[in-house]
TORLO-824838 format. One record per atom (N, C-alpha, C): y, z negated, x. Coordinates in steps of 0.05 Angstrom, whole numbers, padded with zeros to 5 digits, always signed. Last residue first. Layout:
BEGIN
YZX;...
END
This chain:
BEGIN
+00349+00915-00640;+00346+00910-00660;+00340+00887-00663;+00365+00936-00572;+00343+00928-00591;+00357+00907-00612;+00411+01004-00561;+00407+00966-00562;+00375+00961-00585;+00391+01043-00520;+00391+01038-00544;+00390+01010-00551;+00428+01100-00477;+00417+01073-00486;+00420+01072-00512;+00399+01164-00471;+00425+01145-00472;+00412+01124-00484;+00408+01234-00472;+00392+01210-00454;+00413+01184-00467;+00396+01297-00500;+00402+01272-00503;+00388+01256-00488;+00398+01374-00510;+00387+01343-00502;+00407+01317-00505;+00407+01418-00508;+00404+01404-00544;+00398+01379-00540;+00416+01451-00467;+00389+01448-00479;+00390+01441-00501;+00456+01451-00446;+00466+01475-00451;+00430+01470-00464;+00474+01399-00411;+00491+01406-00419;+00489+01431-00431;+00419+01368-00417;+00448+01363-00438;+00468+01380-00438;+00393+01398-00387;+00388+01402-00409;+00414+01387-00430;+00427+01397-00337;+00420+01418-00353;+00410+01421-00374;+00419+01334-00325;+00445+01342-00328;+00451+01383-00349;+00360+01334-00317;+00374+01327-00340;+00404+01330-00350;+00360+01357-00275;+00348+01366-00300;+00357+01362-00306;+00392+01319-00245;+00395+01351-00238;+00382+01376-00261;+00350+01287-00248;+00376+01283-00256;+00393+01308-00260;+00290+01315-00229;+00307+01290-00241;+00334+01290-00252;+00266+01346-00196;+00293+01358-00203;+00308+01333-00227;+00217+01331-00166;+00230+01359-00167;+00252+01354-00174;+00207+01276-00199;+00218+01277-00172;+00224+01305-00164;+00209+01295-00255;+00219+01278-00245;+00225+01273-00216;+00170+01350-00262;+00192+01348-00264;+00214+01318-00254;+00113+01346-00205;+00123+01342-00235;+00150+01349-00238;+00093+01387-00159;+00110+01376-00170;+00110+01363-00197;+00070+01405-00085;+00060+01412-00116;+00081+01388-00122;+00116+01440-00037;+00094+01430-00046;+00085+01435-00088;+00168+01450-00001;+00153+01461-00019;+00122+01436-00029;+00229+01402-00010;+00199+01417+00010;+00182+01426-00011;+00298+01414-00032;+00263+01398-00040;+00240+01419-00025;+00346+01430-00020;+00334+01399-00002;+00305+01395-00012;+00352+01461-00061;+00357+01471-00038;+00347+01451-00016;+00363+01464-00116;+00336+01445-00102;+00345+01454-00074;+00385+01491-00151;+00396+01456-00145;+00379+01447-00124;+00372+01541-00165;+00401+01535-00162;+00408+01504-00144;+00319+01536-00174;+00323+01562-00150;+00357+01558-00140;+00307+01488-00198;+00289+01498-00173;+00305+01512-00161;+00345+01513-00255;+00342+01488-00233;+00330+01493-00196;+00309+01552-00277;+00339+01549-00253;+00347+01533-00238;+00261+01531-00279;+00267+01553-00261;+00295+01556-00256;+00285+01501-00321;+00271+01489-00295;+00278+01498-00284;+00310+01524-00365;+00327+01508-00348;+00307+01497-00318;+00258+01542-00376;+00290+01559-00375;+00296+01552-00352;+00234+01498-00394;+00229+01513-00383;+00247+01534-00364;+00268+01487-00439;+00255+01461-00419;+00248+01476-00406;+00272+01525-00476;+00290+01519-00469;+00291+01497-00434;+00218+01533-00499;+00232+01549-00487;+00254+01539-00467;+00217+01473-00516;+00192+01485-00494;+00209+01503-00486;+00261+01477-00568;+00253+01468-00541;+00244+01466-00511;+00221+01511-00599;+00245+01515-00591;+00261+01500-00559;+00159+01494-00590;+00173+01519-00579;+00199+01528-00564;+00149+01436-00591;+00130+01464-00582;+00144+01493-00578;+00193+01417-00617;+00191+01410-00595;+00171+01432-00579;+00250+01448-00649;+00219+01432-00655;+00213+01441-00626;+00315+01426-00619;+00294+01443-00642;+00269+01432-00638;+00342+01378-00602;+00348+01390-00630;+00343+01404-00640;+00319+01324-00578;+00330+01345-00576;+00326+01354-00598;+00330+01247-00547;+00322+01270-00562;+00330+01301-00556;+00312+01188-00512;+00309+01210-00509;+00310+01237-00540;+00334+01124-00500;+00322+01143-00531;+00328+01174-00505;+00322+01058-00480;+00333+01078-00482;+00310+01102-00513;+00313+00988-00475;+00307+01008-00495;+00329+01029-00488;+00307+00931-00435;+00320+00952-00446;+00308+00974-00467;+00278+00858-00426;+00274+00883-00442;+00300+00905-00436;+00252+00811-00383;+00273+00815-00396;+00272+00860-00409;+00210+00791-00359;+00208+00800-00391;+00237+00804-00399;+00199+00800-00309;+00204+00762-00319;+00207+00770-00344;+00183+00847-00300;+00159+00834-00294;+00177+00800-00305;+00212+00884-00356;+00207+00880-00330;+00183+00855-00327;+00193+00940-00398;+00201+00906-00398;+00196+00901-00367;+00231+00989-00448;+00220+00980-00416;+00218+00949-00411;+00222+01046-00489;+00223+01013-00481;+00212+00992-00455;+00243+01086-00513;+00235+01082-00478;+00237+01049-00492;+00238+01139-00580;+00245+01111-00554;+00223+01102-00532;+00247+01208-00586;+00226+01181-00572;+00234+01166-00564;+00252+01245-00627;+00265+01232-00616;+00243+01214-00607;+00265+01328-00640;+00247+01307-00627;+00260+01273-00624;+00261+01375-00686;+00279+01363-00676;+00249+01340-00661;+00280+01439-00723;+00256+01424-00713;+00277+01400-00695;+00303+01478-00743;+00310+01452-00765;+00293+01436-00752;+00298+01517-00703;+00325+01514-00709;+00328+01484-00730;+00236+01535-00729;+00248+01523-00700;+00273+01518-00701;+00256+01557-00776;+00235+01536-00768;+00243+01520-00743;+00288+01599-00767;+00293+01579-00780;+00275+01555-00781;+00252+01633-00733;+00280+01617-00714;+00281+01603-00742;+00183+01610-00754;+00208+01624-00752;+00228+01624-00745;+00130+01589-00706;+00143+01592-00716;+00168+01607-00736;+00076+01644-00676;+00100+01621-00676;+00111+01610-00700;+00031+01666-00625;+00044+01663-00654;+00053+01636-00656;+00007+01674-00582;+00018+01693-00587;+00037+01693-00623;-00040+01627-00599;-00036+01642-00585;-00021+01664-00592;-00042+01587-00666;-00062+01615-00649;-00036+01624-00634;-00053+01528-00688;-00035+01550-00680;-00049+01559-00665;-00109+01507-00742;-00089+01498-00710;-00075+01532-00697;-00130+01513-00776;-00107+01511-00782;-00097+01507-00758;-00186+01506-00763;-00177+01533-00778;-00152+01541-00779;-00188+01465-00704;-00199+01477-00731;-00177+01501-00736;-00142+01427-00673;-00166+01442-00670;-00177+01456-00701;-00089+01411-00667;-00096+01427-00649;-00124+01441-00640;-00086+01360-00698;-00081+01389-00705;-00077+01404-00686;-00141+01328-00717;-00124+01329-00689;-00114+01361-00700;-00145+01262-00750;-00141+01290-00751;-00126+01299-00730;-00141+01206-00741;-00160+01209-00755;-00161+01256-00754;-00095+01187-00731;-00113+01179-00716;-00137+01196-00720;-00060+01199-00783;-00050+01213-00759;-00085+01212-00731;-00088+01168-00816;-00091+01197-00821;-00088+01209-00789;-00070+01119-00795;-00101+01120-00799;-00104+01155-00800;-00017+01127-00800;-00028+01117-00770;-00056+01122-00779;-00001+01128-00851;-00001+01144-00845;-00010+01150-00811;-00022+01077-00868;-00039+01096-00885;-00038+01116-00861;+00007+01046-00841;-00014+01040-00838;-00036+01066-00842;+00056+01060-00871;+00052+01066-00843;+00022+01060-00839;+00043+01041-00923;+00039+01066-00924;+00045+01081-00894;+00035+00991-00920;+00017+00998-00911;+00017+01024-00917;+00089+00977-00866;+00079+00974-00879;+00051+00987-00893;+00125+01023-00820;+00129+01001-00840;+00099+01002-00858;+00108+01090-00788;+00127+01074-00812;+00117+01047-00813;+00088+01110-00743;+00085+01126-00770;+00105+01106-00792;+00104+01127-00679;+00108+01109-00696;+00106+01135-00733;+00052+01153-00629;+00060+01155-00649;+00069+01135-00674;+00063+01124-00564;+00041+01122-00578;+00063+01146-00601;+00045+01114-00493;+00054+01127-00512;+00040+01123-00545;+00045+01085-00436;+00033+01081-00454;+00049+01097-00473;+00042+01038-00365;+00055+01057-00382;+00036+01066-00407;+00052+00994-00321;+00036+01008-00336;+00053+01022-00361;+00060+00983-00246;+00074+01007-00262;+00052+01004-00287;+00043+00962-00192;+00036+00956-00210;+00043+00961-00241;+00079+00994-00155;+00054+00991-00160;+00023+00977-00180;+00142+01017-00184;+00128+00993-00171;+00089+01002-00172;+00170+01059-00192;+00172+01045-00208;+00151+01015-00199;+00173+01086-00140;+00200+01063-00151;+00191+01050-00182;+00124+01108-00107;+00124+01080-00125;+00158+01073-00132;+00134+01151-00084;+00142+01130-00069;+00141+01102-00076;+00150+01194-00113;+00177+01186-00103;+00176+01162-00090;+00084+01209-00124;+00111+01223-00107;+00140+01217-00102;+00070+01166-00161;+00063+01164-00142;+00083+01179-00114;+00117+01179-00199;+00112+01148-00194;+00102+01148-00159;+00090+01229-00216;+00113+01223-00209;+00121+01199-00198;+00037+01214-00236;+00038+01225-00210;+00069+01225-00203;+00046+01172-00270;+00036+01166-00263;+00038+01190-00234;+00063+01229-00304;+00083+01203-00306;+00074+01187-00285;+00019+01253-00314;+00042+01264-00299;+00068+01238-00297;-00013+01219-00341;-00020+01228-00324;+00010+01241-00305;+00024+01224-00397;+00000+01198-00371;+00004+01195-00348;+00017+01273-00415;+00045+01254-00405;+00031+01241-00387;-00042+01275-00421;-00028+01289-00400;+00000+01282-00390;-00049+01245-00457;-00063+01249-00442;-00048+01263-00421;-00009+01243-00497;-00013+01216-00478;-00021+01229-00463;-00005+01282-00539;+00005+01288-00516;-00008+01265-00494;-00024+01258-00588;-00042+01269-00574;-00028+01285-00556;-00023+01183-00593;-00004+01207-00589;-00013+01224-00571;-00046+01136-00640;-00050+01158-00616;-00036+01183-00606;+00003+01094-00683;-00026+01112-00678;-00024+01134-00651;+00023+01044-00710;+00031+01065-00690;+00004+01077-00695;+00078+01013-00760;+00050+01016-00750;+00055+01042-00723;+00135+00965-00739;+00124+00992-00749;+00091+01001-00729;+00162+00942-00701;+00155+00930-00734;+00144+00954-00747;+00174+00949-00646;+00198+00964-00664;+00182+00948-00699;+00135+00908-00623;+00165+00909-00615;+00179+00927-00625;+00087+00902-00655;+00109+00881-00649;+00128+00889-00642;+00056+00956-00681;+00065+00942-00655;+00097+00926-00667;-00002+00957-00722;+00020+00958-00722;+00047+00936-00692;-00045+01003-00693;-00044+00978-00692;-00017+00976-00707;-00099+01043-00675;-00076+01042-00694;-00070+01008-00687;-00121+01071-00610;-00121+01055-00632;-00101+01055-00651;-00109+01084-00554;-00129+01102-00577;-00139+01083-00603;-00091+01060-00507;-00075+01091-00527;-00088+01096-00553;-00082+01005-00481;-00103+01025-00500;-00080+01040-00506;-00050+01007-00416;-00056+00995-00449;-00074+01017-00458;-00091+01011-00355;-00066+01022-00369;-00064+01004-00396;-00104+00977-00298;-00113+00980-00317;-00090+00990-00333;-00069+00994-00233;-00072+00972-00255;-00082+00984-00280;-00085+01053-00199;-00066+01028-00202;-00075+01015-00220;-00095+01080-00140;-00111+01080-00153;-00085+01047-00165;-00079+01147-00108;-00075+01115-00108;-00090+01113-00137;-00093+01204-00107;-00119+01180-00094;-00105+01152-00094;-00052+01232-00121;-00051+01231-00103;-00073+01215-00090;-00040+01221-00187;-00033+01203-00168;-00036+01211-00134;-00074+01255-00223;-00064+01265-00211;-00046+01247-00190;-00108+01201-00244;-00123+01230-00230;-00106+01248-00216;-00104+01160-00271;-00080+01165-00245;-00093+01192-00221;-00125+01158-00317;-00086+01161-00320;-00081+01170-00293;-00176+01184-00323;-00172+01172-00316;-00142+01178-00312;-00210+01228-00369;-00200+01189-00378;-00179+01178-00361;-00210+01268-00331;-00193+01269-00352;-00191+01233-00364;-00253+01256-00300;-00222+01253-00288;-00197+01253-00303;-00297+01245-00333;-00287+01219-00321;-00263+01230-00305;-00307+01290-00344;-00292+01276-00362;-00282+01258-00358;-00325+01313-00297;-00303+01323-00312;-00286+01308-00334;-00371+01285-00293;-00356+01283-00272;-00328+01290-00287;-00400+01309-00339;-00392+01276-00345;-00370+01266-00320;-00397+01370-00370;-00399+01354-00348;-00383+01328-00350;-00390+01393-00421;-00418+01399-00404;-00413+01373-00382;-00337+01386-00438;-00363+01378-00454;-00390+01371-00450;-00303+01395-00406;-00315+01369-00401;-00328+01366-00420;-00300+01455-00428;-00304+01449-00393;-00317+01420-00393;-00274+01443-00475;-00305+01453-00472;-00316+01452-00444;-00230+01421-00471;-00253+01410-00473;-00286+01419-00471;-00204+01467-00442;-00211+01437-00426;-00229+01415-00441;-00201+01486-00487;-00206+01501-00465;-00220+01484-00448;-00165+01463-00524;-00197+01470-00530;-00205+01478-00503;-00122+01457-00493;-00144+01430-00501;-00168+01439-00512;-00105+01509-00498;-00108+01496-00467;-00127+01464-00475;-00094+01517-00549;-00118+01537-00533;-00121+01522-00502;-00055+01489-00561;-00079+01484-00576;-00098+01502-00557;-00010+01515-00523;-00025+01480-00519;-00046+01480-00536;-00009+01555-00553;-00013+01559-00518;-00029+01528-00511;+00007+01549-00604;-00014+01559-00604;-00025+01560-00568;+00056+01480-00603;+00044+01512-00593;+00018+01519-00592;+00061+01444-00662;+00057+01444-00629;+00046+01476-00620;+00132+01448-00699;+00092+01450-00694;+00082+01458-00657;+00166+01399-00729;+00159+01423-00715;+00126+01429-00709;+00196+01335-00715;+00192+01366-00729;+00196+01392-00721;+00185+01280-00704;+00184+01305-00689;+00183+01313-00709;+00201+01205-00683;+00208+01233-00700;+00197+01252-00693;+00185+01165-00644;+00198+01157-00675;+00201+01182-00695;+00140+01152-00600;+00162+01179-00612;+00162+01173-00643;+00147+01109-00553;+00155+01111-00586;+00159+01142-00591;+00132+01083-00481;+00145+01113-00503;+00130+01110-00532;+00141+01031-00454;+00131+01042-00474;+00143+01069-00489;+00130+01014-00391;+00156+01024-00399;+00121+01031-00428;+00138+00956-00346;+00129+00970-00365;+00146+00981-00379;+00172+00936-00307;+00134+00941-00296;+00120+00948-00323;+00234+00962-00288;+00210+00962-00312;+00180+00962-00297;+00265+00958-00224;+00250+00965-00244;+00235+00949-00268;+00328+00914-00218;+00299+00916-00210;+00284+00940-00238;+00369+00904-00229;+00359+00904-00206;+00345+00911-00204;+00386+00909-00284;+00380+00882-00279;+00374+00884-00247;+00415+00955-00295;+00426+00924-00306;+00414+00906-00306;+00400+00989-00256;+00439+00979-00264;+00445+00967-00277;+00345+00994-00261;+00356+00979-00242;+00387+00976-00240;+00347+01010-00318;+00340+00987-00314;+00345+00971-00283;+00370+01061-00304;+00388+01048-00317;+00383+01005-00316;+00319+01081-00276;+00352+01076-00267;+00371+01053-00278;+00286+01077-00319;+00279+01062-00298;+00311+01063-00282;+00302+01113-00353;+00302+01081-00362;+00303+01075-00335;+00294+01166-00331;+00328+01162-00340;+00324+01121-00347;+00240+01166-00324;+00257+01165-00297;+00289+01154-00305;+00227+01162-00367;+00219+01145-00356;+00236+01142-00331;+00248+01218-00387;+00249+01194-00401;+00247+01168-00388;+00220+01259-00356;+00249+01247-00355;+00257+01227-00363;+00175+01249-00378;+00180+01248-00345;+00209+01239-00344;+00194+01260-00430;+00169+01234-00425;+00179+01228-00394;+00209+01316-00433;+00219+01295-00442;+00217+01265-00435;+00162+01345-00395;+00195+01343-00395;+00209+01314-00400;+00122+01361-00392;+00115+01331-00397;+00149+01327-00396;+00106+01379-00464;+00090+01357-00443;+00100+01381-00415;+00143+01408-00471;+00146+01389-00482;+00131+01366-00474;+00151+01432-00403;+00152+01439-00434;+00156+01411-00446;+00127+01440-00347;+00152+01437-00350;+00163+01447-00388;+00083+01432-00321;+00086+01418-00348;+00112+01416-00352;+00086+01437-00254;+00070+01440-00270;+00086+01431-00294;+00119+01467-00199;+00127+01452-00223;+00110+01453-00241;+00112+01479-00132;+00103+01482-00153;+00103+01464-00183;+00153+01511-00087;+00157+01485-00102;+00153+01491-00133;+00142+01530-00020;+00143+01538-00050;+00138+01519-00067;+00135+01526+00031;+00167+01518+00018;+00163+01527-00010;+00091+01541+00065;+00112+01563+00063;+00130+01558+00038;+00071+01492+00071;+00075+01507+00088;+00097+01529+00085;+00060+01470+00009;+00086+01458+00034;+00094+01474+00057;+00022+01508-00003;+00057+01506-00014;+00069+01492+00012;-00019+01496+00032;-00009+01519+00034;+00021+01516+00020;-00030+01438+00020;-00022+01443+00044;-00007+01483+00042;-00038+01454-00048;-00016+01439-00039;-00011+01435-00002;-00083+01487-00054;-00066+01486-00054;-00041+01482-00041;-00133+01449-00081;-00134+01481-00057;-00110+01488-00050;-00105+01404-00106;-00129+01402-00080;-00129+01427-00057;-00082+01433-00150;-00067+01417-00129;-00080+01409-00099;-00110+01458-00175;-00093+01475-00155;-00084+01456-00132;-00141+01415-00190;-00156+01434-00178;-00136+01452-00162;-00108+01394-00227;-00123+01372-00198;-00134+01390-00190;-00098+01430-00257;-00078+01423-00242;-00085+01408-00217;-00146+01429-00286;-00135+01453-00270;-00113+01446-00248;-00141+01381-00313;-00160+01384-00303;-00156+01415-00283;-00094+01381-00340;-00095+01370-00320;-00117+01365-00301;-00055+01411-00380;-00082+01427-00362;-00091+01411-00344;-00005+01439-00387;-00025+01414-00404;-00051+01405-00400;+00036+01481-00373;+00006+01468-00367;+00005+01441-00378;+00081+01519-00364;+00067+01498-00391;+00059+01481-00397;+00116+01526-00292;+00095+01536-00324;+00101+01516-00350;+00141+01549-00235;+00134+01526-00264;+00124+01555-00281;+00156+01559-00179;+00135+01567-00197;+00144+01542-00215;+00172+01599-00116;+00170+01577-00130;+00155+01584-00158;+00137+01619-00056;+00156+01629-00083;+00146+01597-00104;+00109+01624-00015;+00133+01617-00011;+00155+01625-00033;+00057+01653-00012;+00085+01666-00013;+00114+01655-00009;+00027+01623-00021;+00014+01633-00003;+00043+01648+00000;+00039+01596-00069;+00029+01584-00051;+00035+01602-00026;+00034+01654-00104;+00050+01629-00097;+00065+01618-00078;-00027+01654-00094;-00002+01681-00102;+00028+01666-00081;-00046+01620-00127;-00048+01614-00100;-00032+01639-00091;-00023+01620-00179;-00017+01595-00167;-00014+01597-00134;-00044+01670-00194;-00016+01663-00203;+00000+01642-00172;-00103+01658-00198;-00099+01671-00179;-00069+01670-00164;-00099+01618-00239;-00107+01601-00218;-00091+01626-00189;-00086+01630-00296;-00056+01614-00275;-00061+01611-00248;-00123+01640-00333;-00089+01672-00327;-00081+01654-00306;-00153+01596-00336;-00168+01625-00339;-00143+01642-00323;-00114+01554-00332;-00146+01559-00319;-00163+01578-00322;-00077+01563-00376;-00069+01574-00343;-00095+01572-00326;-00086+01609-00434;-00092+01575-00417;-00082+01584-00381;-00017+01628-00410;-00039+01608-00411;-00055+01622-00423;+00041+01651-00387;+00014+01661-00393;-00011+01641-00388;+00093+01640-00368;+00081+01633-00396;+00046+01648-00410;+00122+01625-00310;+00101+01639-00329;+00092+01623-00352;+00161+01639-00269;+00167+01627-00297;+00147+01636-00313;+00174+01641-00197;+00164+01658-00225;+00158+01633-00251;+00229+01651-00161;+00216+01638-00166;+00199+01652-00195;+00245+01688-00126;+00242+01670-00109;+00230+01647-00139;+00201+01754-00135;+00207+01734-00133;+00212+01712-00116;+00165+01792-00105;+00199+01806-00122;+00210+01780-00126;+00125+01777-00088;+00137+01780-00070;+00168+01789-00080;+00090+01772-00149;+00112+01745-00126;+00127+01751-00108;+00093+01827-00162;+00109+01807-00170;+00119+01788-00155;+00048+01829-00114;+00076+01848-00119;+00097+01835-00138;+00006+01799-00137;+00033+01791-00104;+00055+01813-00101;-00006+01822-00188;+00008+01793-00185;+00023+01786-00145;-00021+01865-00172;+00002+01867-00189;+00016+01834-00187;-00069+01853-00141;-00052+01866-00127;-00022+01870-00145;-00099+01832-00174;-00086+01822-00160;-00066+01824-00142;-00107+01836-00236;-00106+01851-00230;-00084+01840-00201;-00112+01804-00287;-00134+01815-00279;-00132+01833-00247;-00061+01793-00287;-00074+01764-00284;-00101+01782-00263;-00011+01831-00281;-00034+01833-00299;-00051+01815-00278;+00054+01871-00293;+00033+01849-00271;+00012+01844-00294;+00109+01905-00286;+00086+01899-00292;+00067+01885-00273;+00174+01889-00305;+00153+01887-00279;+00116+01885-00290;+00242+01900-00307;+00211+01905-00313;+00192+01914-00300;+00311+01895-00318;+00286+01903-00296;+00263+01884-00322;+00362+01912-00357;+00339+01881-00340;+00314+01896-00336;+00394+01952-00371;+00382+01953-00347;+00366+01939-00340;+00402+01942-00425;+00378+01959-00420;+00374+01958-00396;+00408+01859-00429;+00420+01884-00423;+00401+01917-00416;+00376+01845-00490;+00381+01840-00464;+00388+01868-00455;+00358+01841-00550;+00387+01850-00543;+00394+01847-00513;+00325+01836-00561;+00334+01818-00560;+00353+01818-00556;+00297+01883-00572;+00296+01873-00595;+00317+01845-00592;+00295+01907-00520;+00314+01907-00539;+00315+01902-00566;+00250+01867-00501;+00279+01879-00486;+00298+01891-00510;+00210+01887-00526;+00223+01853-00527;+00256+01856-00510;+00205+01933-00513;+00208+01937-00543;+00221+01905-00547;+00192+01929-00454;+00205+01945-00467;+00228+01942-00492;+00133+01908-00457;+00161+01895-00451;+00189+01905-00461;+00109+01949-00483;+00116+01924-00502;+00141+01907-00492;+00118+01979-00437;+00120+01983-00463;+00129+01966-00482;+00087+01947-00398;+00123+01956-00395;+00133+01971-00418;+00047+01902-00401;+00053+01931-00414;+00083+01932-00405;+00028+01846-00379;+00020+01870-00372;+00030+01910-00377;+00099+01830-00354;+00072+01824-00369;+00059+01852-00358;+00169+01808-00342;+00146+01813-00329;+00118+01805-00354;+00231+01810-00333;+00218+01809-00347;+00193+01819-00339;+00283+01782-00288;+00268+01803-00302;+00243+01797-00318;+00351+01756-00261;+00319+01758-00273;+00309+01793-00287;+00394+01734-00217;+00383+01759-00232;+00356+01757-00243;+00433+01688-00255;+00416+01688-00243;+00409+01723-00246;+00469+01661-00297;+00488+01664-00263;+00458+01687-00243;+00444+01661-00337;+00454+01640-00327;+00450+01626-00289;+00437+01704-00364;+00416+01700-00345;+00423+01677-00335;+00471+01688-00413;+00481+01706-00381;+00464+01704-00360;+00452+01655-00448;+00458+01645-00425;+00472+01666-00399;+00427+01691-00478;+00445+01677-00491;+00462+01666-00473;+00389+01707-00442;+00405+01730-00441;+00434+01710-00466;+00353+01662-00435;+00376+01679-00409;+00395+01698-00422;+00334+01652-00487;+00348+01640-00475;+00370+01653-00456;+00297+01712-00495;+00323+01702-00509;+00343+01681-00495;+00264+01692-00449;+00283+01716-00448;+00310+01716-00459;+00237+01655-00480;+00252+01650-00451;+00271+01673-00454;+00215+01680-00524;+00239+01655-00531;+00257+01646-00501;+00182+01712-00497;+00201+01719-00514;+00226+01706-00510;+00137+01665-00488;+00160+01691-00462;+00183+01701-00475;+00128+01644-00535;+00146+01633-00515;+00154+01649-00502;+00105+01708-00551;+00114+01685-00568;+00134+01679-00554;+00105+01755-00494;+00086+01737-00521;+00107+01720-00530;+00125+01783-00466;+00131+01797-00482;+00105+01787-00506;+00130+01748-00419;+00160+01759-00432;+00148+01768-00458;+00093+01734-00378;+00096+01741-00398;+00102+01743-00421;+00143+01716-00336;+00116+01723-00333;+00112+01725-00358;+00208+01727-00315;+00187+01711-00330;+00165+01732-00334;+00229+01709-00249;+00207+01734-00262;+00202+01716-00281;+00284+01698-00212;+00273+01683-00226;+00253+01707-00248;+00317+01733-00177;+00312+01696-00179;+00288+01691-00197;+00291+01782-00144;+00301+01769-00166;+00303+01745-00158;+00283+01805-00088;+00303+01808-00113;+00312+01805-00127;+00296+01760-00035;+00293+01775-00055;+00300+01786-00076;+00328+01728-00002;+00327+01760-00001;+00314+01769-00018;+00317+01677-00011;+00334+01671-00021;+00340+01707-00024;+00263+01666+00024;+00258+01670-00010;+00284+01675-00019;+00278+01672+00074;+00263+01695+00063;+00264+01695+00032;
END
């Protein structure tokens, strides 16, 4: 049924910031092999993103509207899979989700949201499996890179020693660029939810909330400066953790434990050497730019020259349970909140609708959904990079 429809692939609102930058993608890409369309509330505005981008005048256009439910299963039903960029997704994503579900249409998003996500996934996930719809949360900068990251070490660590990493450390050694106005509105969002309630906050602390009810080994601290022994450089809090975490930890759980049951994991921010790393781990710890006056607003971006000089790199450092060590590197070559995000995204929904033909519907991270099969797409047309890194 899902393969008769009309489109492959609906991006959902095409005609903000990121939707944009998706569009752009496909149409750089030849829709890349796929028929898509463009989908928000105005077919106007859609319209005006349509040829501002130069996509062909015929790409279809679909109006739909969050508020408005009968627009959203008319969409899904046009779809075998939908690509939305309409956050926070706990206000625009829930109706979206069960839409979905209930359709037998596939799905990725943004989401950073993991307090929503344990909520779709509960009401949910027997209805996806039922009707084969394969739901991809955090298919952006959280949690792409990180998911993949861990999955591309842990291989490599079993082809050169046998056996998994019972620890893997993510370094992000670099980023330039600015984190999306969509992710700053999804952490205020979710905080104000666990401001009121202590049940709420206790799911958000906890790394293995999306695990499925396994419950694993104490994690490392995330929330300190320290300078770490194994690159010689200070670190400080990396305000993705929370949700990498977590989705790293549910991937783990959905393929079956390969990384083992006793798996701990950990991200941090490297700021430099000495005490002007020190300086710059105390600042970094100390200011969250995703809140106040200056934090990115919704529907606003970057410039393509901005995004175009943006870049990401994170080392994998993995130690097994007798201590023997590898180090891989993960990068890409625009700023990570957008240029990127667009791009990580893109490539999901194709993925899903081109490569997955063997994956049961249900709920997903990127690592067990589409693992290698990702990553083969983002190197070959993303800006990506997987590859070993000897230790120093």
């Amino acid at each position: 049924m899902n393969d008769a429809r009309e489109f492959d692939i609906v991006i959902y609102g095409a005609s903000g910031f990121t939707g944009r930058l998706v569009a752009e993608y496909m149409v750089a890409h030849n829709g890349l092999g796929l028929r898509w369309a463009m989908a928000g509330r105005s077919l106007e505005k859609l319209a005006g993103v349509r040829d501002d981008i130069g996509a062909p005048p015929d790409t279809p256009l679909v109006a739909a509207d969050a508020d408005d439910p009968a627009s959203i299963a008319a969409m899904v039903g046009s779809a075998r899979c939908v690509c939305t960029l309409v956050g926070p997704y706990q206000f625009y994503g829930s109706g979206l989700v069960a839409a979905c579900a209930k359709a037998g249409t596939h799905y990725v998003d943004l989401s950073g949201e993991p307090l929503w996500m344990h909520e779709m996934i509960l009401k949910h996930q027997r209805e996806a499996a039922a009707s084969g719809a394969r739901i991809v949360h955090s298919c952006g900068f959280d949690s792409v890179p990180f998911d993949l990251g861990v999955l591309y070490l842990q291989n490599a660590a079993r082809d050169r020693f046998g056996k998994p990493c019972q620890q893997v450390h993510a370094r992000v050694r670099a980023m330039k660029g600015a984190f999306s106005g969509g992710t700053a509105s999804s952490l205020n969002a979710t905080d104000a939810v666990t401001g009121r309630d202590e049940g709420l906050r206790a799911i958000m602390r906890d790394p293995f909330c999306l695990a499925n009810g396994f419950r694993g080994p104490e994690q490392p601290a995330g929330d300190r400066v320290y300078e770490d022994p194994m690159i010689g450089q200070w670190v400080a809090p990396f305000i993705m953790a929370a949700i990498n975490t977590k989705n790293i930890h549910r991937s783990n759980a959905l393929m079956g434990h390969p990384y083992g049951t006793d798996f701990r994991y950990d991200e941090m921010m490297v700021t430099g050497p000495g005490d002007r790393g020190r300086a710059v781990a105390e600042v970094v710890a100390s200011v969250n730019p995703l809140v106040g006056e200056g934090a990115p607003k919704p529907g606003e971006g970057p410039s393509r020259e901005v995004r175009e000089a943006g870049y990401f790199n994170v080392l994998f450092i993995g130690i097994t349970d007798d201590g023997r060590e590898i180090r891989t590197v993960v990068t890409g070559d625009m700023d990570p909140g957008y240029g990127s995000t667009s791009k990580m995204i893109s490539e999901s929904a194709a993925c899903l609708v081109q490569d997955c033909a063997d994956l049961p519907g249900g709920f997903y991270t990127s690592a067990p959904a589409m693992g290698e099969r990702l990553m083969q797409r983002l190197v070959a047309r993303a800006g990506f990079t997987f590859g070993l890194e000897d230790a120093p």
